[in-house]
N, C-alpha and C positions, 0 to 999 in steps of 0.2 A: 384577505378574508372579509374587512371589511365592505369591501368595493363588490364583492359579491353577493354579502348578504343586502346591499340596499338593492341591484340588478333582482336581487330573486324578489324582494318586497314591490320593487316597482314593478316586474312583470303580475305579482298576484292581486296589483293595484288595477293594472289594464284590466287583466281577467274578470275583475271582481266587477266592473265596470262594464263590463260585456256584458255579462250576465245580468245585470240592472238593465241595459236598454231592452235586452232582447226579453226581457220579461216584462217590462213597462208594455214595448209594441204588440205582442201577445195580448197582455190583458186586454189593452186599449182596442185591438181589432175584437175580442169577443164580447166587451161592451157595447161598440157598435152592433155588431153582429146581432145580438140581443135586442138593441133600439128598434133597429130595423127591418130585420132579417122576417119578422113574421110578416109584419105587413105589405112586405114586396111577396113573401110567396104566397102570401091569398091572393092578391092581383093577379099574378101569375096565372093561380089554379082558375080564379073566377074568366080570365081572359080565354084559356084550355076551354072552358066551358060554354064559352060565346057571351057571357053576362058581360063583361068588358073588357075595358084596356088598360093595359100596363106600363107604367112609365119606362122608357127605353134605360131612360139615364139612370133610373134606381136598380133597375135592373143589373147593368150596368157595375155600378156602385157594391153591390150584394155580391157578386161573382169575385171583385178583386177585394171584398172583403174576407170572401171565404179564403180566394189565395193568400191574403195575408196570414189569417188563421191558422193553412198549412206552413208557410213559411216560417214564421213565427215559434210555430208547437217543435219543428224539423230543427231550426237551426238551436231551440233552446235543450232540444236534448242532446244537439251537438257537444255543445257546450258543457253542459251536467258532462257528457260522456271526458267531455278534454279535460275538468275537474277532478273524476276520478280520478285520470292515469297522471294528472299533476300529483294529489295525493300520493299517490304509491310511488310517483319518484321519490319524492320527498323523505318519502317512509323509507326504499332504498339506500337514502343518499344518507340520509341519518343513523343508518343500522351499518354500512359502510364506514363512515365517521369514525364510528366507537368497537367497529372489529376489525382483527387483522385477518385479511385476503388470505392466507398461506396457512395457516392452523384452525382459523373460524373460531377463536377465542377472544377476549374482548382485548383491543390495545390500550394501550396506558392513559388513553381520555378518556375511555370507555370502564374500566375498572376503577379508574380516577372518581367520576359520577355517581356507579353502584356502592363504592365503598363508604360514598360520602351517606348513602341512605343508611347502608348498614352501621355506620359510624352513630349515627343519631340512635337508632332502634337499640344497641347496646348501652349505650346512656340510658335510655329508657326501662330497661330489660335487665339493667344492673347486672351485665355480663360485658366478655371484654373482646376487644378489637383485635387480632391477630395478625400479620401482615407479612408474608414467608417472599425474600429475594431469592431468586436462582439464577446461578451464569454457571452455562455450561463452561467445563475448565479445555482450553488449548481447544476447543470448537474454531480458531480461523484453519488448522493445520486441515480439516476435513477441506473447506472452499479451496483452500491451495495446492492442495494434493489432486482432488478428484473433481474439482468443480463446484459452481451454487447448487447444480440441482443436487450432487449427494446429499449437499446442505440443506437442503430444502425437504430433502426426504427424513432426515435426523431430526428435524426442528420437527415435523411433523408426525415422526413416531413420537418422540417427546412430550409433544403436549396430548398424545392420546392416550401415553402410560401416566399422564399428569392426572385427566377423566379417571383412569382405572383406580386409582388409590387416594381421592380425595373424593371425600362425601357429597354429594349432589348437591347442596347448600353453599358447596365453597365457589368463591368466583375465582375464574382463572383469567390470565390474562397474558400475551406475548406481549413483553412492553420493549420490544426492539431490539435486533440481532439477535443473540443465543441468549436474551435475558429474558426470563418470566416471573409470574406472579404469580400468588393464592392469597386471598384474605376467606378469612373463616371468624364466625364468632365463638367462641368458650367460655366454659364457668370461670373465672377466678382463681376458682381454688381446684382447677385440674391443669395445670401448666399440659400435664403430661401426653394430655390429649394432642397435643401442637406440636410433642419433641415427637410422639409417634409417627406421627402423620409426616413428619419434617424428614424422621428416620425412613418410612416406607416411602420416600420420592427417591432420596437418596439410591435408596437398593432397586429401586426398578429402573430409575434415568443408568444406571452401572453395568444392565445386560447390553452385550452388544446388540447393536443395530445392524440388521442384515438390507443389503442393499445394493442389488447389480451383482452377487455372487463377492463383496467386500464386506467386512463386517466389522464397524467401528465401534471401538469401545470410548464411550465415555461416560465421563461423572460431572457430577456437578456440586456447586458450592453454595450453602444455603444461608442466608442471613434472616434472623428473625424479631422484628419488635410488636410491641405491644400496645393499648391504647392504657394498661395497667400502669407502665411506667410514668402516665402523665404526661403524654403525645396530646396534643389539642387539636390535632387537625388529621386530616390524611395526608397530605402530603409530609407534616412531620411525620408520618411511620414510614412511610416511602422512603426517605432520606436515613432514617434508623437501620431501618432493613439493609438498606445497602451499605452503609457503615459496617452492619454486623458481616453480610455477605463477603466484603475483601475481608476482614479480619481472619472469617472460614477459611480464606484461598492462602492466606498466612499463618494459619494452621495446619498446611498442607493439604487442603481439597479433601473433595471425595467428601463433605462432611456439613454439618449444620453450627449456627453459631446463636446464639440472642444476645441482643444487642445490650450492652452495658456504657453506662454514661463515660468509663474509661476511653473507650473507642474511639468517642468524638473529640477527645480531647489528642487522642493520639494521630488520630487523620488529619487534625490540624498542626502537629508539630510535623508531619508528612509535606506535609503542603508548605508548611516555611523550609522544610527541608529542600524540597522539589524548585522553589522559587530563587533561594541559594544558590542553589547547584544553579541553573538557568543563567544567573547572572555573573555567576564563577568559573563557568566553562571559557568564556570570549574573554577574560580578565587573569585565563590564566593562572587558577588558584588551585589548580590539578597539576599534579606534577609523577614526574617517573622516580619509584623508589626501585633498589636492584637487591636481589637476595643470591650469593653466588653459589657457582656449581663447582663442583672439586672433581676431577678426576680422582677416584678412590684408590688407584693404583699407584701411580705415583705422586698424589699428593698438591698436582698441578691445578690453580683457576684455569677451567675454559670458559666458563662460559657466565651468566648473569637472565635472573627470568625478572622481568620486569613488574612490578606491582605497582599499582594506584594508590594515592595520597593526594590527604586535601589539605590545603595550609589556607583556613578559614576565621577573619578576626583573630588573626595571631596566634592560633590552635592548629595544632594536626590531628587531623578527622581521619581515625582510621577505616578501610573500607567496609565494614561488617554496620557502618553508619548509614552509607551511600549506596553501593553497590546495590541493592536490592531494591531501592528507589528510580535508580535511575534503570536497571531492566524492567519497569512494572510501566514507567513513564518515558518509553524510547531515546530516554538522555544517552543510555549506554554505550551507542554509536558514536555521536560527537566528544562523546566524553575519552575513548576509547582511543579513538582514532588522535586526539587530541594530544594527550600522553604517546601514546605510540612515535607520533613525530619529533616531540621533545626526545623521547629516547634514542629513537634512528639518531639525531642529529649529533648527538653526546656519543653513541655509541661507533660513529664513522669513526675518531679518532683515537677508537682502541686496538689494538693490535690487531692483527689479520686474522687470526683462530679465534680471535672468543665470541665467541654469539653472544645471541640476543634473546632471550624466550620471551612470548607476548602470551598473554590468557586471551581464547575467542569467547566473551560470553554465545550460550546458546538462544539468545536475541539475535545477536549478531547471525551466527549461523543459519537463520532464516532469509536471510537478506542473498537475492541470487548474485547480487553483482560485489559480496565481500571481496572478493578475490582481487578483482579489478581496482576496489579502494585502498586494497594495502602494495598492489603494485606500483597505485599514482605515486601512495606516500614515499616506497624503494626510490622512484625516481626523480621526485622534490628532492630527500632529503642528501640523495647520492651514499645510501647506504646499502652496500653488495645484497642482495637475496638469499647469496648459499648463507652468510652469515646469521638471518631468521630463522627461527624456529616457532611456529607457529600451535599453539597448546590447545586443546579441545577436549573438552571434557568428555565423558565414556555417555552421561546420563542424555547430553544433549545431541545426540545423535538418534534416539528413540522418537524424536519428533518430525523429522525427514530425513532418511538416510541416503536417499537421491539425491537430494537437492545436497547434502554435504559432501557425497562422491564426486560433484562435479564441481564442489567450489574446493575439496582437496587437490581434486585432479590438476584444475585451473593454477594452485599455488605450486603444484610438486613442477608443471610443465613452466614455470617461470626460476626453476631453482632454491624455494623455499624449502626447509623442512618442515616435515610435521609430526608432532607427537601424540600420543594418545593419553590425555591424564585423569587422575583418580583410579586409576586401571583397576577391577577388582571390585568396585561399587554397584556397577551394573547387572544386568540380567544376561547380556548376549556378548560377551567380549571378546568368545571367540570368533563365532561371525562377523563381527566389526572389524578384528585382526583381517580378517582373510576379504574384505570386505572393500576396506581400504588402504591404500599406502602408507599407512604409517613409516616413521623412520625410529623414531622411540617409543617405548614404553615408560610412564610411570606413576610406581606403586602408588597407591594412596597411601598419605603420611598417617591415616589413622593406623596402620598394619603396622608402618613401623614405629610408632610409639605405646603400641601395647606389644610389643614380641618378648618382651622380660617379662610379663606379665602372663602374655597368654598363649598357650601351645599351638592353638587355631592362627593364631595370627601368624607366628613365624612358620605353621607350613602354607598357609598362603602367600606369604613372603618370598619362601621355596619357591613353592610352583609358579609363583609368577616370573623369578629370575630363571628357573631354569625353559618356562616357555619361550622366554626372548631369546636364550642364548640357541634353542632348537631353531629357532625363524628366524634368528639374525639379526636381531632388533637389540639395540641396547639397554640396559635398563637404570633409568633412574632413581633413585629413595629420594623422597623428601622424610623431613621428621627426625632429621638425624641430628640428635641434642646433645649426644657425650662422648667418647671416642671409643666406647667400647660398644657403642650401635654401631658406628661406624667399620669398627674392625669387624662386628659381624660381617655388615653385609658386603664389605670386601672379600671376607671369605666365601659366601655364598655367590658371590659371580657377581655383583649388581657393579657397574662399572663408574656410574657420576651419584653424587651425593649432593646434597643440599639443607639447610637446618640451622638450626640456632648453633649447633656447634663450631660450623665455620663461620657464619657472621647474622646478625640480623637482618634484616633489610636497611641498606642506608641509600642515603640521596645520591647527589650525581658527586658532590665532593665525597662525601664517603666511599663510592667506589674509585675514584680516581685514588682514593688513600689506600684502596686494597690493591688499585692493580699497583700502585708502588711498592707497596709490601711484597710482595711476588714478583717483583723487579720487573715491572711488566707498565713505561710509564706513557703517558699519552700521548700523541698529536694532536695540539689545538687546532683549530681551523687558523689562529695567526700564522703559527710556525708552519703547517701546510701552504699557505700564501706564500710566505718567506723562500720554504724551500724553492716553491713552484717560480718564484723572482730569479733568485738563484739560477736556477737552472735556465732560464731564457735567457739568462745575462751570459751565463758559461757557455751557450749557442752561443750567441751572437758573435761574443770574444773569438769563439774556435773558428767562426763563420768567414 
């Protein structure tokens, strides 16, 4: 930037200098011109006349002074002309600068600038600085599904329903990818005027956007500060605003927030959070807890679903710490995959029937190549396929239902199972049933921890064991805390059970202590060695 601005100063340095000679040799040929010029053409006229004679040479002299003249007066309006359209670049290049190309709203240097005027006049005007964050919510799923340009067309009805309901006065501003801005000035003492206005972007960004015959609905999430709070700068409100904005998106979207000094104190315990986690994933400080599964029939462990723990400065970090951290900050993957291997590896030396359940967060399920990464991990850790079970939540399928048909399809065709869980929370379950291959069902454990309580629940509980038993799908309960939930929904058909009643979640020694209770004891990878000695020495011997 710098190395440009001195190229454009030294080119308006030549210029400038152009324009100085070629106005110096103009003047200076019409000074001459003037000296001279009369007194050669009375010669002239008088020699016309036969009274006398004219000197050749001045003559001479007057003719290429007049061409200089033309010359001169030509190339200096050249010049003037080349000045203009240098100007109106400039004026381009500068209005370019401070707008974005794609909406024609000003970008984040550009509203950066005006705000900083409007900033002052409020000081002066003893009125207040207002400063609204918007990020459209899950806007990358639109580029991925349908393309930039659908995206291109959304960003761009967006910031025209942004012109529709904010008053002429307000500056807008795309300040990059799906995030925008509005700074507006207000009295003091009408907050209300900013929650309105905050609320009517909200409700209009909410109508679908029609586009190619598709028609994407989205929301957005607003963050709002003020210059009232005792912001001293714009860029402090910038930085507010966005604080408040995730805070919105952790309120569940679709919604407005203003920025409270709580926020920032919490984005920073975020951020040692995120920094932690960072250096705890390659250290190892993630580990597999197991919660087991009961055949409810006979009473048998099959099986174990795997859950995340963080053993952090000598503490176990439960995940309702992490979890939502590390999907907001793409840790989720390595963190995921990470656990999952320690599990495979612990889990090779448990009996042949009892599975593995693993949680896919819906992060995860965006990623086209998941399938492929928990195949590599099968075949590192030499843990069978059929023995996975692969868990996906009902919610996180509403966000590409393509793209998880092909990364189920990818697991079912390498021998994985897969289940469908939270069942019952979503909007489209049966769709998603018929949809794709599931092998289980299960309930969400909200349904069966209010079924003594509430009659809705236990006929949801119904209808969902008896739809599995109609399609052939098994069904699991989680939530099951005392033995007379349990004996329900034994009676009710549900076939595996899971819950505080049979065990908490324990580490890898605690399940190794249950599958001995169940007389069900391990293969180390030692005694696997041993045996596998064994057996090449009992060749050899036979041989």
């Amino acid at each position: 930037m710098n190395q440009s601005n001195s190229n454009s100063g030294l080119r308006a340095t030549r210029g400038a200098q152009r324009d100085v000679i070629a106005g110096g040799i103009l003047f200076a040929a019409i000074i001459l011109f003037v000296g001279t010029g009369g007194s050669v053409v009375s010669a002239v006229v008088r020699q016309l006349q036969g009274v006398g004679e004219t000197d050749n040479l001045m003559v001479t002299a007057l003719l290429l002074n007049i061409a200089l003249i033309i010359f001169g007066w030509r190339r200096y309006r050249e010049l003037m002309s080349e000045m203009g359209e240098r100007i109106a670049a400039e004026d381009r290049a500068n209005k370019l600068a401070v707008t974005d190309p794609l909406t024609g709203l000003a970008n984040r240097r550009g509203v950066a600038e005006d705000a900083a005027e409007l900033f002052m006049q409020a000081r002066k005007s003893q009125r207040q600085l207002a400063f609204l964050m918007l990020d459209l919510d899950d806007f990358k799923r639109i580029n991925d599904l349908y393309g930039h340009e659908a995206g291109d067309a959304v960003l761009s009805a967006i910031s025209a329903r942004m012109r529709e309901v904010t008053p002429p006065e307000a500056l807008l501003a795309r300040l990059g990818g799906d995030e925008f801005g509005c700074v507006i000035l207000y009295d003091a003492d009408a907050p209300e005027t900013v929650e309105t206005m905050a609320s009517n972007l909200v409700e209009s960004i909410a109508r679908p956007v029609v586009h190619e015959k598709n028609a994407f609905d989205i929301t957005t999430s607003i963050g709002i500060s003020s210059s009232k709070s005792g912001a001293e700068s714009v860029e402090i409100l910038m930085r507010r605003a966005d604080i408040a904005m995730y805070a919105a998106k952790r309120l569940g979207k679709d919604r407005f927030a203003w920025f409270e000094p709580g926020m920032e104190d919490e984005l920073h315990a975020r951020n040692d959070v995120e920094l932690a986690m960072r250096r705890g994933i390659p250290l190892g400080e993630f580990m597999p807890y197991f919660e087991p599964q009961i055949d409810l029939a006979s009473g048998q462990l099959i099986g174990f679903e795997m859950l995340a723990r963080w053993m952090h400065d000598g503490m176990l970090v439960e995940p309702d710490t992490f979890i939502a951290i590390a999907e907001d900050t793409s840790l989720i993957e390595s963190l995921s995959l990470a656990i999952m291997e320690q599990a495979m590896i612990e889990a090779r030396g448990w009996p042949d029937h009892i599975s593995l359940s693993v949680n896919i967060s819906p992060v995860q399920l965006r990623d086209p190549w998941m399938a492929q990464k928990i195949v590599k991990l099968l075949t590192e850790t030499g843990f069978p396929a059929r023995r996975l079970v692969v868990e996906i939540t009902e919610s996180s399928l509403f966000q590409n239902l393509e793209l998880a048909q092909t990364i189920v399809t990818s697991m079912k065709n390498q021998g994985i199972r897969v289940a469908l869980d939270d069942f019952g929370t979503g909007y489209s379950s049966l769709s998603h049933l018929r949809a794709l291959p599931f092998d289980r069902i299960k309930i969400d454990k909200s349904f069966v921890l209010s079924m003594a309580e509430s009659a809705d629940s236990r006929a949801i509980v119904k209808a969902v064991v008896g739809l599995g038993d109609s399609l052939g799908l098994p069904v699991t309960a989680e939530g099951i805390e005392d033995a007379d939930t349990a004996q329900r929904m034994r009676e009710m058909g549900a076939e595996i059970g899971q819950g505080y009643h049979y065990s908490r979640p324990v580490g890898i020694e605690g399940a190794r202590r249950l599958l001995g209770d169940y007389g069900m004891p391990i293969i180390t990878d030692a005694q696997r060695e041993t045996a596998a000695l064994r057996e090449d020495d009992e060749r050899r011997a036979a041989g």
